[in-house]
MARFI-504595 format. One line per 2 residues: number of its first residue (from 1); for each residue x, y negated, z negated of C-alpha. Coordinates in steps of 0.001 Angstrom, whole numbers, plus 524288, in hexadecimal, padded with zeros to 5 digits. Example, Ala and Ser with C-alpha at 12.3 -4.5 7.8 and 13.67 -1.06 7.14 Angstrom:
! MARFI-504595
1	8300C,81194,7E188 | 83566,80424,7E41C;
//
This chain:
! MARFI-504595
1	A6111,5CA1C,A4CB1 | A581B,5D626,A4D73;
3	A5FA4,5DF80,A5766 | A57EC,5EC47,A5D65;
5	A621A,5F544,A6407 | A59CA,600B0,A6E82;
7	A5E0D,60C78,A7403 | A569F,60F91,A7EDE;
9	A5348,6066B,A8AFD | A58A3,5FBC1,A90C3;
11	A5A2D,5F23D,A854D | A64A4,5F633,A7A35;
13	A6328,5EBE5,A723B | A5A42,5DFA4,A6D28;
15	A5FCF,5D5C1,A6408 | A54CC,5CB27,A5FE3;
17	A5867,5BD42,A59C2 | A4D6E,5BB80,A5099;
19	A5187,5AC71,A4E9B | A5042,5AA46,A5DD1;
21	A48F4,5B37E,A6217 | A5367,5B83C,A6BA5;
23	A50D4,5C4F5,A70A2 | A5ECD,5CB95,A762C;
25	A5F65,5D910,A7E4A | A6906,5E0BA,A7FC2;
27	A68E8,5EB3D,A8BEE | A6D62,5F862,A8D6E;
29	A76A9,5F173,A9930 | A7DE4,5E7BE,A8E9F;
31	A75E5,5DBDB,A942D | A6F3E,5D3E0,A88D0;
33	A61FD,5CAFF,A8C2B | A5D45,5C04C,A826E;
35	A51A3,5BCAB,A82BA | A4A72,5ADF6,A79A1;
37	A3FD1,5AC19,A72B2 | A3CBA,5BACF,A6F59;
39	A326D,5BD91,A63A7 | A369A,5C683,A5973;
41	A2D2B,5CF5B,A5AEF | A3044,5D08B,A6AC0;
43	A3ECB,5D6D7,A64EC | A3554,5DFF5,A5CC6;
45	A2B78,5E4A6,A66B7 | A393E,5E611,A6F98;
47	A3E2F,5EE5C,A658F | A32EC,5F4E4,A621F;
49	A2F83,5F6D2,A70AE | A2F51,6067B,A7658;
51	A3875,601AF,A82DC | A3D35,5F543,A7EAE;
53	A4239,5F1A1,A8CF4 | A34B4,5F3E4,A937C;
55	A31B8,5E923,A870A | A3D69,5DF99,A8ACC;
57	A3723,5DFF2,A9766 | A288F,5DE1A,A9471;
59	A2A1D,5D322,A8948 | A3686,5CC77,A8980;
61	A3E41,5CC1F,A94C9 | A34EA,5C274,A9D8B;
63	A2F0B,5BD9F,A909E | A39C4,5B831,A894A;
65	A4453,5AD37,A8F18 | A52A5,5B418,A8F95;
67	A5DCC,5AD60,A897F | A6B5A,5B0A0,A899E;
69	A700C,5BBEB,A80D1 | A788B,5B93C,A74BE;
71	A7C3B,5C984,A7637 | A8696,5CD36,A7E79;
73	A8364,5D696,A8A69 | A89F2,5E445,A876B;
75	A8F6E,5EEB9,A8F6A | A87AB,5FACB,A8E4A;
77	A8C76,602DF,A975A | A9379,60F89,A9598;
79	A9E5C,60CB6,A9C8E | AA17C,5FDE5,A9664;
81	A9FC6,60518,A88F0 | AAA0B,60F62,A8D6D;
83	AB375,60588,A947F | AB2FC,5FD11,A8964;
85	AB32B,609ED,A7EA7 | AC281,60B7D,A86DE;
87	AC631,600AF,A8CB0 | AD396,60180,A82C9;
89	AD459,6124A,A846E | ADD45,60E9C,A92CB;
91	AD444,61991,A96D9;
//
């Protein structure tokens, strides 16, 4: 499964079933969209694209049908990563 990791803007990651053509998002706030039927070359302009959000929003997210994730939703946040970095410190 091709996988394109970003580090700027609002998506973090895109993971791409080439099999299914399952396109899966992952956003900077841990919440993963899925999204059917997805052309391979739709995951390369995304991750080829200068803002790949502003291309999320202009060619797949009305375009394609959504489908439910098979990524789990992750806690970005600052503060989960702390509480969970000492949960066991009794801090």
């Amino acid at each position: 499964m091709p996988t394109q990791t970003f580090t700027s803007g609002r998506i973090r990651r895109a993971d791409y079933d080439v099999g299914s053509g399952v396109l899966q998002l992952q956003w900077d706030n841990g919440q993963v969209k899925a999204y059917k039927g997805v052309p391979a070359e739709v995951f390369r302009r995304l991750c080829a694209a200068p803002n790949p959000t502003t291309y999320w929003e202009d060619r797949i997210a009305e375009e394609y049908p959504a489908t439910a994730p098979t990524l789990k939703a992750t806690a970005t946040t600052a503060k989960a990563s702390l509480d969970d970095l000492f949960k066991d410190a009794g801090l």
